[in-house]
Each structure stands twice: as C-alpha cells, then as structure tokens.
C-alpha positions as CSV (number, residue, x, y, z in Angstrom):
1,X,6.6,11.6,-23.9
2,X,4.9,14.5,-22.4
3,X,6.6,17.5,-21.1
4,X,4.2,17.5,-18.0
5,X,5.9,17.8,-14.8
6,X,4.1,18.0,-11.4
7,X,5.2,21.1,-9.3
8,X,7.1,21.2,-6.4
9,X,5.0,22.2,-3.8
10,X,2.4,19.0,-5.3
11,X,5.2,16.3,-4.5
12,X,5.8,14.1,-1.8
13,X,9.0,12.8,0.4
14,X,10.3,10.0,1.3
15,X,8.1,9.6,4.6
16,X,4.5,9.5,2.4
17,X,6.3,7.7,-0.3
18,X,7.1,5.1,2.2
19,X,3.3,5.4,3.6
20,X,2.0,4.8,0.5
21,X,3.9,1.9,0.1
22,X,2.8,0.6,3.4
23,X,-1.1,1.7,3.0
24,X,-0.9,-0.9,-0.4
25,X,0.4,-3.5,1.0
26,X,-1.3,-3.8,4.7
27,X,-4.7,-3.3,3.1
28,X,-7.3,-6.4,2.9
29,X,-4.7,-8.5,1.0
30,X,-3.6,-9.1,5.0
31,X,-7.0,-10.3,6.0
32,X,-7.8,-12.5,3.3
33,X,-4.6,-14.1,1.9
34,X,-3.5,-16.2,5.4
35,X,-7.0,-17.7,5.8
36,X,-6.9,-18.8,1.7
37,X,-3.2,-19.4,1.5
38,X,-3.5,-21.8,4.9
39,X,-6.2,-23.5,3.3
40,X,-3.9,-24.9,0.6
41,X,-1.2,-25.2,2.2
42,X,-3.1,-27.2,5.3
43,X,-3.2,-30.2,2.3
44,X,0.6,-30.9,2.9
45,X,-0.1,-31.8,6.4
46,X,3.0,-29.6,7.4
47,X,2.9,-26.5,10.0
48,X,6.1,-25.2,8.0
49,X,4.2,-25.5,4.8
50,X,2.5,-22.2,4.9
51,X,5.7,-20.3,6.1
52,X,7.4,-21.8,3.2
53,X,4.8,-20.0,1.0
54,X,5.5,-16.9,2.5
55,X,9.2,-16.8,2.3
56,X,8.9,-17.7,-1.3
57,X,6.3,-14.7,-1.6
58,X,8.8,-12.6,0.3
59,X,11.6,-13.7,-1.8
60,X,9.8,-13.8,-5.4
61,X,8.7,-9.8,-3.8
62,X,12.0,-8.7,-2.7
63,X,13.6,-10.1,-6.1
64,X,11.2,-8.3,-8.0
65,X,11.7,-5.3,-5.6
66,X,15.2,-5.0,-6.5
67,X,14.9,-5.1,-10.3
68,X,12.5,-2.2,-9.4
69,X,15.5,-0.2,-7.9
70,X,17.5,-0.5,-10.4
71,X,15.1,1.0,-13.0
72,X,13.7,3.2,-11.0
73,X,17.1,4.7,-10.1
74,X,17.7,5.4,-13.9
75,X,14.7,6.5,-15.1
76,X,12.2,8.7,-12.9
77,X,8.8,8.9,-15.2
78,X,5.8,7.5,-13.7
79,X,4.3,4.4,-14.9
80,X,6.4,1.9,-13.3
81,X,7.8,-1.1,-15.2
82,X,5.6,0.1,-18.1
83,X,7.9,3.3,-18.5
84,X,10.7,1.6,-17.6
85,X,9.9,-1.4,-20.3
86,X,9.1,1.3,-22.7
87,X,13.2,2.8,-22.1
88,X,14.8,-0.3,-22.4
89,X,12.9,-3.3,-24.2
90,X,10.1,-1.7,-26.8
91,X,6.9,-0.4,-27.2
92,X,5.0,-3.9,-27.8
93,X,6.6,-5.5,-24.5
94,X,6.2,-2.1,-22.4
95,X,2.3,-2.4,-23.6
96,X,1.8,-5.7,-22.1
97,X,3.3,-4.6,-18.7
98,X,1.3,-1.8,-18.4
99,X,-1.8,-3.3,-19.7
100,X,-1.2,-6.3,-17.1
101,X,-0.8,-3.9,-14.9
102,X,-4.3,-1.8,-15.3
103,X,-5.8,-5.4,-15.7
104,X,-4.4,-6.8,-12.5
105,X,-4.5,-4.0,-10.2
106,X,-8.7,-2.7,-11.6
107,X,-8.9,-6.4,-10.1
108,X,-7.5,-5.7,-7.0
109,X,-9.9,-2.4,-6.7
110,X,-12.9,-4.2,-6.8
111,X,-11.5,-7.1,-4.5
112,X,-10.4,-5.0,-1.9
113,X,-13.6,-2.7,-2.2
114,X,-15.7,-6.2,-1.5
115,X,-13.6,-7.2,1.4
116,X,-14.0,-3.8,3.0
117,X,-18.1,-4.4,2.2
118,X,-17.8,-7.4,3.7
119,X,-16.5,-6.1,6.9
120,X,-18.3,-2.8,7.2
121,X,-21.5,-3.8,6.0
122,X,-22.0,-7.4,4.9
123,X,-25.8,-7.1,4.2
124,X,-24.8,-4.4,0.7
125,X,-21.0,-5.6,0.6
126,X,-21.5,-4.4,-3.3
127,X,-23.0,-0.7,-2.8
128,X,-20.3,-0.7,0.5
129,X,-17.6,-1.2,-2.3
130,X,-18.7,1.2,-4.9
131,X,-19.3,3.9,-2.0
132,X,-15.7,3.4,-1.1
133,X,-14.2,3.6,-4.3
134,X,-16.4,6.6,-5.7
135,X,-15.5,8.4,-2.2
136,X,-11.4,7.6,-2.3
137,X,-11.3,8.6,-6.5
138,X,-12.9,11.9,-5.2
139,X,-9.5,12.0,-2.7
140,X,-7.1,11.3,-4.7
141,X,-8.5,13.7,-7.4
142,X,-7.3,16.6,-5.1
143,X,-3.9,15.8,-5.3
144,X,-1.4,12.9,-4.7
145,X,-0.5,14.8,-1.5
146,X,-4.3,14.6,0.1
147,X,-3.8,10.9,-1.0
148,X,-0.2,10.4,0.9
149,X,-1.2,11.7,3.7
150,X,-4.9,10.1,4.2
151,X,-2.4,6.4,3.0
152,X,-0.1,8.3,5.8
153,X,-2.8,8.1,8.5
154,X,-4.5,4.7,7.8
155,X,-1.2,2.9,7.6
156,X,0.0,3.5,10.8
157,X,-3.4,2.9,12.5
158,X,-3.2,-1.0,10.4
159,X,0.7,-1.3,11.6
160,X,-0.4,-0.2,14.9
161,X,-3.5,-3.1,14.8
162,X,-0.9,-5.1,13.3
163,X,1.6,-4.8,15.8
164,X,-0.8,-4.9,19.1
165,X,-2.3,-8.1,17.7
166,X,1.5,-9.6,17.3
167,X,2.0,-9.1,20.7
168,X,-0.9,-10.2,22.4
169,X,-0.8,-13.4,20.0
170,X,2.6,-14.2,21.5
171,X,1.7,-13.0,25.4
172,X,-1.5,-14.3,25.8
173,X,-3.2,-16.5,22.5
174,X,-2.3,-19.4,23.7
175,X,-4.7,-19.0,27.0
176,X,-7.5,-18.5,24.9
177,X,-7.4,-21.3,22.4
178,X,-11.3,-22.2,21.6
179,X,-11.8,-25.8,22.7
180,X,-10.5,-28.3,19.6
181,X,-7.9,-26.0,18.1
182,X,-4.7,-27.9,17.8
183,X,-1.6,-26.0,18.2
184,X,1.4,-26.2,15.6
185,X,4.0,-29.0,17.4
186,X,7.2,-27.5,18.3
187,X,9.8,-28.2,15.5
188,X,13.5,-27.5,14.5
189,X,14.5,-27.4,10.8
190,X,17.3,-30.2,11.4
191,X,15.1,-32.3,9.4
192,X,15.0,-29.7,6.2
193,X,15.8,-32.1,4.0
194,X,13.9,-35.0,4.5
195,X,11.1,-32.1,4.7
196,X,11.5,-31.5,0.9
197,X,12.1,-34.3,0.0
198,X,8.9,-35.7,1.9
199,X,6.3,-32.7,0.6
200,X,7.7,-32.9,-3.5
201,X,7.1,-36.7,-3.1
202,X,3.6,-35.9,-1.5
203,X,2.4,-33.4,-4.3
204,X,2.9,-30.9,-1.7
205,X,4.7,-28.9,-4.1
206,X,2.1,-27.6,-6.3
207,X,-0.2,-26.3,-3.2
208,X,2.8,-24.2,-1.8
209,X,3.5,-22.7,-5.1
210,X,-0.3,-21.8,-5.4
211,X,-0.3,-20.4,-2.1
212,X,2.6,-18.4,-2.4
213,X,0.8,-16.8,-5.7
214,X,-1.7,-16.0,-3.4
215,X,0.4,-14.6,-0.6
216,X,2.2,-12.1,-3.4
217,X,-1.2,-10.4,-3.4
218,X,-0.4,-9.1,-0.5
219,X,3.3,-8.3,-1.2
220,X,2.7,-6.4,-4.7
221,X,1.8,-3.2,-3.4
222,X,5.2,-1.3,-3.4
223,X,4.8,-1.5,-6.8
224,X,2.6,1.6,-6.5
225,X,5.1,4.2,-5.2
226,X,6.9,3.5,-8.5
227,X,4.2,4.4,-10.3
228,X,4.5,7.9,-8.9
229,X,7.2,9.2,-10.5
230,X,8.5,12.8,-10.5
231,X,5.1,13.1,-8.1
232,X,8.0,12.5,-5.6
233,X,10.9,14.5,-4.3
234,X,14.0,13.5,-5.8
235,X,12.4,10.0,-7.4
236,X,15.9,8.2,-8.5
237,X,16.8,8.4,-4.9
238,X,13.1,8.6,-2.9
239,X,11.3,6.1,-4.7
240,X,13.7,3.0,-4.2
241,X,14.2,4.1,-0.9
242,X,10.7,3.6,-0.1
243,X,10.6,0.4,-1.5
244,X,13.1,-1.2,0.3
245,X,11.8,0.4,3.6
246,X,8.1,-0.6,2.8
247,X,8.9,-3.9,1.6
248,X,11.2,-4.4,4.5
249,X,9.2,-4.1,7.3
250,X,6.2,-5.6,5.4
251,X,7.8,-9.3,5.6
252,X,8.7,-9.2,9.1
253,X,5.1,-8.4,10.2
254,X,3.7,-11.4,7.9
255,X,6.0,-13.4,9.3
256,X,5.5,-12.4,12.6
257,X,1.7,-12.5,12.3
258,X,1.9,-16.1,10.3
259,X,3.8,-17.7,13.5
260,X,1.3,-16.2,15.9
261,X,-1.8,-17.6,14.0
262,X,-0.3,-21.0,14.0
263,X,0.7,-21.0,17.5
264,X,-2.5,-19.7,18.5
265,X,-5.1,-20.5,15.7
266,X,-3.5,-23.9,14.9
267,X,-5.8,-25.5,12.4
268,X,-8.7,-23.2,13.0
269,X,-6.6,-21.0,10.5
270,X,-7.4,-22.6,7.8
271,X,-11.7,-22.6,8.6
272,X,-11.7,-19.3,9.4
273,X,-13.1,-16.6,6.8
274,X,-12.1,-13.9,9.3
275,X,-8.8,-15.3,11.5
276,X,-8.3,-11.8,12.9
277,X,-11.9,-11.5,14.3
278,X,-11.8,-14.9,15.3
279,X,-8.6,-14.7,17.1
280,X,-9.3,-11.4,19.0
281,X,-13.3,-13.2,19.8
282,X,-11.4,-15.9,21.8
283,X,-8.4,-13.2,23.3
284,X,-10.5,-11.0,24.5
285,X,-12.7,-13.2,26.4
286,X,-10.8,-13.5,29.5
287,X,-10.7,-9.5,29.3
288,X,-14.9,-9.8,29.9
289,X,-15.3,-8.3,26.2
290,X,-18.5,-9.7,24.3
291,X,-17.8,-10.8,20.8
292,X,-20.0,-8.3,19.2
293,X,-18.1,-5.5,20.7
294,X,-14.9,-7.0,19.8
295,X,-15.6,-8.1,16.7
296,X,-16.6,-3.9,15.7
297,X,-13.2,-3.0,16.5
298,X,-11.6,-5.7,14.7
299,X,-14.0,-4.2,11.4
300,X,-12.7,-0.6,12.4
301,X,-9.1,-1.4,11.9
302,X,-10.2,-3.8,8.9
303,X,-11.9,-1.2,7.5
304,X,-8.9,1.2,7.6
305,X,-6.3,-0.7,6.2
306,X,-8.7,-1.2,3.0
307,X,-9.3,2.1,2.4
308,X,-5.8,2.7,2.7
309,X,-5.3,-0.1,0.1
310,X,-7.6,1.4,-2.4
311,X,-6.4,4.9,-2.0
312,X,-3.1,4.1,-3.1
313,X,-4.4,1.4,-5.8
314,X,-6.5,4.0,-7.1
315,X,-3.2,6.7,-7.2
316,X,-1.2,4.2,-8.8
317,X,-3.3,2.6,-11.7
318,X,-4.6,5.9,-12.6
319,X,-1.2,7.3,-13.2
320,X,0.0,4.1,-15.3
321,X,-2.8,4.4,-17.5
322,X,-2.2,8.5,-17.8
323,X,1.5,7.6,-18.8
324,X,0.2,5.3,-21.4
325,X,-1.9,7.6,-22.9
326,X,0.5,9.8,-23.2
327,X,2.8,7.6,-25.6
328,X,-0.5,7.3,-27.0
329,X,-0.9,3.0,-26.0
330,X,-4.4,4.3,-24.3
331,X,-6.5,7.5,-26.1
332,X,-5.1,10.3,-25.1
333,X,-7.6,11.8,-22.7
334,X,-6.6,9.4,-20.3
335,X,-3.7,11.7,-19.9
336,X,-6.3,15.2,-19.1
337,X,-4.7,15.9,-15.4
338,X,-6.6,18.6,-13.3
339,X,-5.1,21.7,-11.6
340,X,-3.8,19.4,-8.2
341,X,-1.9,17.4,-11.0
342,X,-4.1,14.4,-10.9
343,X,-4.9,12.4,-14.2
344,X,-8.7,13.1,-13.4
345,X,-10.0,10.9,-16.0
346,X,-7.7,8.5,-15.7
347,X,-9.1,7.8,-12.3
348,X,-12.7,8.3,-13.0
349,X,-12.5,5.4,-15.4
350,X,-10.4,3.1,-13.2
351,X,-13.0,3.5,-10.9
352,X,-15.8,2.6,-12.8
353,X,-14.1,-0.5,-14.5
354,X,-13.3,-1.0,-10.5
355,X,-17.3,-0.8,-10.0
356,X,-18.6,-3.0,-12.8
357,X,-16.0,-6.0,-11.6
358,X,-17.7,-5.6,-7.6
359,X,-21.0,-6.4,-9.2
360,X,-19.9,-10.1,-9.9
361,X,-17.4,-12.2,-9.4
362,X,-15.8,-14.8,-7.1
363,X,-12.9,-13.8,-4.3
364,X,-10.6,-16.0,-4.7
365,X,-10.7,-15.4,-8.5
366,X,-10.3,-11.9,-8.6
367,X,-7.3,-12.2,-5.7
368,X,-5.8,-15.2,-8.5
369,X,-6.6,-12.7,-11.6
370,X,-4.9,-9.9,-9.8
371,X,-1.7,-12.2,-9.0
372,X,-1.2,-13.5,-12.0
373,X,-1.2,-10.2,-14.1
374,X,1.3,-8.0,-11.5
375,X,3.6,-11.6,-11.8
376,X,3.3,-11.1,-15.6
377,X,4.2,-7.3,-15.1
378,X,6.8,-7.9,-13.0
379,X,8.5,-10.6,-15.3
380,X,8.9,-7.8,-17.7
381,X,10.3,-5.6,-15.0
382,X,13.7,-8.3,-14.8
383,X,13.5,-8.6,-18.6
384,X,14.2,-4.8,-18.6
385,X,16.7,-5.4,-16.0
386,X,18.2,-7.4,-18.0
387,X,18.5,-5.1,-21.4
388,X,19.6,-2.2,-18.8
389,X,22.7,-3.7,-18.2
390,X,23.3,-5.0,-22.2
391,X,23.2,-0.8,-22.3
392,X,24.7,0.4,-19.2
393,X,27.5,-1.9,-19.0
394,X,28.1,-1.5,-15.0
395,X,31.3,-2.9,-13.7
396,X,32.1,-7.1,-13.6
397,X,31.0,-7.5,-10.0
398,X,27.9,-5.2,-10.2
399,X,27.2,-6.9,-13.4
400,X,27.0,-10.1,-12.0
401,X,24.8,-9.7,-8.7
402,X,22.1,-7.6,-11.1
403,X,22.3,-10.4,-13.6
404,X,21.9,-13.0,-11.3
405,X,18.9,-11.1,-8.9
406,X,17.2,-11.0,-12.4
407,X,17.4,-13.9,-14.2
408,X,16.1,-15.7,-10.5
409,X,13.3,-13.1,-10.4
410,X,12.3,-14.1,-13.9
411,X,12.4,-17.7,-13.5
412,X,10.2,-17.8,-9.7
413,X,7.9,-15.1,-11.4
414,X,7.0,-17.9,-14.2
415,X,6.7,-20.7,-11.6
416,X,4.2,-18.5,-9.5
417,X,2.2,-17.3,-12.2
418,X,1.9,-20.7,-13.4
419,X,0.4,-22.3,-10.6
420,X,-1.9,-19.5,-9.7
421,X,-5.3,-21.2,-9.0
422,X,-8.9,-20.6,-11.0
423,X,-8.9,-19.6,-14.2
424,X,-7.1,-16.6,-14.1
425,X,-4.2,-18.3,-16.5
426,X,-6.0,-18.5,-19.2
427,X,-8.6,-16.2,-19.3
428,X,-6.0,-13.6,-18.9
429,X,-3.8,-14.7,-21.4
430,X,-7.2,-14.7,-23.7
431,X,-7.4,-10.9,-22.5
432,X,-4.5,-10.2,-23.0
433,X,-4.3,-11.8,-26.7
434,X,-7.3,-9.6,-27.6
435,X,-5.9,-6.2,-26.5
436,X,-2.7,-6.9,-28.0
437,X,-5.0,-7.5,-31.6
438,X,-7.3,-4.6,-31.0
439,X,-4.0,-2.6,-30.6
440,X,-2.2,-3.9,-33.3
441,X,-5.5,-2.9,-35.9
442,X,-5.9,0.3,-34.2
443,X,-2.0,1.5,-35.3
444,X,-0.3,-0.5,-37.5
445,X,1.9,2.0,-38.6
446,X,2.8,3.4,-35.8
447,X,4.5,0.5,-33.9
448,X,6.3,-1.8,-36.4
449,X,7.3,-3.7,-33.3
C-alpha cells in the first residue's frame, strides 16, 4: 500500500463530495436510459411496468449503496470496492472488482462522450466525444478540487433543468400532448397482485429485469465519490454521507420525472430517441417558442449534465486504476500522481482507452457492457460485506440488518446482471477470463491466491 496521502488544502467536503455524486449520476445516463428502458418495458403492455424497473433499480442501488457505507466507514483508501475487497476478501477477488470496475466505467466514458456528440454536434458526434474527454482529463489533471467544483457547477444547472422540467410536466404537459399520444390510464395498485401474477405469466418478467439493468446505468454513479478516498475531508464520515444524500435525492427525481413522461408522453416515450427535447418541442409551443430554439436549450442543459458525468467518471476510474497500481495489480506507473495530487497517467490512459471505444460501437451495448461490469463490481462489494462482519463481529441486531441488506444485494445484483441485454454477458466474462490469465502468467508467485 502506498504511503501517499493527498494534502489538506487538495481535499474536498462533504458539499463537493455530494456534487460529485450528483454530477455522475444526472449525466446522459438520464437522457438515454427512460427512452431504452420504456422501450422494453412498453412489451408488457403495463404503464406500471416501467416504474417497477425503476424501483428495482432504486432498490438493487440503494442496497448496493448501503454495503458501500459500511466499508467505506471502515476503511478510507481510494479505490472503492476494489480497496475495500482487497481488506476483507483477497487479492484475486479485489482484482476482479477493480478490473470490472475500469472495464465498466472506460465504457461509460465513451458512451456518455457519444451522447454528448450527439446533442452538441450530431454531424462529428465522435470527434465531439474525444474533444470532450481530452478537454475534461485536462480538468481533472489540475486537481480533484477544480474537478468538484466544475461537477459542483454542472450538477446544479441539470437538477435545476431537472427540476423546472418536473414542474412544468405536471402543470402544463398535459395541454400540449402532440396529436395520437395516449396518456397512461389512471390506476390504483389494489390490483397488485393479480398485476404480478398477470406480467410473470406474460413473460413480462424478463423485459422488466432487463430494463431495470439498464435503468442502474443511471443509478451507479455514487459509486464514484468512494473512489476518492482520503481526497476527502474526513472520508469514514464524508464519503457515506454523500452517498446517501446523492443517492437520495437521485431516486426521487427519476421517479418524479418517470410519472411526468408517462402522463405527458404516454406511448410516445418509448419512440422517442430524445424524450426531453420532444417533450419541451410540444410544451413550449403554446409559449410561441419554435422548436429549433427550444430544442438548443434543451442540448445546453443536455450538454451540461454530460460533461458533468464524464468529469467525475474520469476522477473516479483514474484513481481506481492508480490504487491498483500501487498493490502492483496494474504497472506501477499508473500510480505517477502530479503536483495537484492527480494520478496523471492514470487519467491520460483512461482517456484514451475512453477514445478508441467512441470510434465504434453500438449505444445500447456499451450502456449493457457498462451495467453489467459495475453489477459484477458491486456483487463483490456485499461479498466483502459479508467477510467484514465474519471479522468485526458487530452486535446481534446490527449483525442481522447488515447480513440481511447484503445477502439481498447479492442475490438482485446476479438477477440484473443476468438479464442485461446484447452481448455484454458473455463477452465480458470472456474479458474478464483473459485478464484474470494474463495476470495469473504475469506473477505467479506473487499472488498464490
């Protein structure tokens, strides 16, 4: 383990830890996953289908974000589940976290760097995307401060989008419904469980899982302010802190924002590329805006909330693979840090592996791909959980609500990652097989495990 520590006057509190947190998780995950995840679930023929999805997200998320506390509150070195795997379970086990992790989330660079292309400039999406990435690496290699509080700024311009577009939806939407878009039928859930019964009978199962494996795209990013480490204040108590807060307020604005695209998109949610542009086109017509001009500030806002995405993506998989380097799982000059702190090559060569993946590649794939592998990490994360308290030993009660959080947060992670669509399942695991081989010929001696 190294000795480096990052000085005082380089950390960050629990306000940009928080932003961070929020900057990962409102980023283009939000204005990708509903149109996808609708899509699938529009096959069950059920307006509650889709809000299933994300309260299994939510719950598979805040599960996950709970085994998170509990290691991060014992052990403050960056890295994440990978560091905390590394305390509790072995070196073999912590290596696949962190290498699912760096897999995944290089993924979810290039993803998000195509979805802000897209939007910004959809004739050279590609060269958009490399643009952005090469220009937010050059942030966050000033410092994670610079990065917290650029993450601090564009998150609460995409809340503040966020939270004007919840409102309108719920005031005015329904007045400007394009002509053939069905709205959702009101509905009580007194009929629950004739509900179940009737979508598990239907095969409705399966596209519900697979959209909530989508939807947890959009949930994973708290996982970045625990990669962080002693880069915050006081991390035992700041980073789960953030966590809970980011998390928290993350699910009540999909949920908010899922209700109001039913009620107001209806089944038009599910043909829609862009249902945020499509719903302010048709809001904003009785205001006398054209679409082009609305549209543009719909991109703007889009726009922000990516680069906010892929500035703390960046921050977070660079650090992971600097904290694997230095238990030597990666070369060791992944570990080189500049004078603001920040594992400079580390985040060079995310960056680049972030680059070559935006020249190819299908959406939807790299979304399922990117999924699958932070579902795989963390699974890990509850196993660790789970050998923490074999250790510990924390009193009956405690004991048993940790236990129990875990062993749940295990078993949902397996179903998700399971019926992630494409081919992300097995390629992966192919990936995966060959990294754990290359590593295993590369220093047999040194990890008997």
């Amino acid at each position: 383990m190294s000795s480096t520590t990052t000085p005082k006057q380089n950390q960050i509190g629990l306000g940009l830890a928080v932003a961070i947190g929020l900057a990962s998780m409102l980023g283009a995950g939000i204005f990708v996953v509903f149109h996808e995840a609708d899509a699938l679930t529009s096959k069950v023929s059920d307006h509650w289908a889709l809000l299933i999805a994300i309260a299994l997200a939510a719950l598979v998320a805040s599960l996950n974000a709970a085994s998170v506390y509990q290691l991060a509150s014992a052990v403050s070195r960056a890295g994440g589940v990978y560091a905390y795997s590394r305390v509790y379970v072995g070196p073999t086990t912590s290596f696949i976290a962190g290498f699912s992790f760096i897999f995944g989330k290089i993924g979810s660079i290039a993803a998000i760097g195509l979805v802000f292309g897209v939007y910004v400039w959809p004739e050279q999406p590609v060269l958009t995307a490399c643009l952005a990435i090469a220009a937010l690496t050059t942030i966050n290699l000033l410092g994670i401060n610079r990065t917290a509080k650029v993450a601090l700024v564009l998150a609460i311009s995409t809340v503040a989008f966020l939270l004007v577009t919840i409102i309108w939806g719920f005031a005015h939407g329904v007045e400007a419904l394009p002509a053939g878009v069905v709205i959702a039928p009101d509905d009580t859930l007194s009929h629950s469980v004739d509900y179940f019964v009737s979508f598990v009978g239907n095969g409705g199962l399966m596209p519900i899982l697979s959209a909530a494996s989508l939807i947890f795209f959009a949930f994973a990013g708290y996982a970045r302010v625990a990669t962080l480490g002693d880069e915050v204040r006081n991390p035992k108590r700041n980073i789960p802190q953030a966590i809970v807060i980011a998390l928290g307020a993350v699910v009540l604005l999909y949920f908010a924002i899922a209700v109001m695209f039913q009620n107001t998109l209806g089944s038009g949610l599910s043909t829609s590329q862009a249902p945020f542009v499509t719903f302010w086109q048709n809001s904003t017509i009785s205001l006398g805006w054209s679409p082009d001009v609305t549209q543009k500030v719909v991109v703007i806002f889009a726009a922000a909330a990516s680069l906010g995405s892929l500035l703390a993506l960046l921050a977070g998989v660079s650090r992971t693979a600097a904290t694997m380097a230095e238990d030597r799982e990666l070369p060791t000059w992944f570990s080189a840090r500049n004078r603001h702190g920040a594992p400079w090559l580390a985040e060079v060569l995310v960056a680049v592996g972030a680059v070559v993946l935006a020249q190819f590649g299908r959406l939807d794939w790299v979304i399922g791909f990117s999924s699958l592998s932070v579902l795989a990490y963390y699974f890990i994360g509850h196993v660790a959980v789970l050998r923490q308290l074999k250790i510990e030993k924390p009193g009956r009660k405690a004991h048993a609500v940790r236990s129990a959080t875990a062993w749940l947060g295990l078993a949902l992670c397996a179903v998700l990652l399971l019926a992630v669509p494409g081919p992300a399942l097995w390629l992966s695991t192919l990936i995966l097989a060959a990294a754990l081989f290359v590593r295993r010929v590369a220093r047999p001696r040194r990890d008997p495990s």
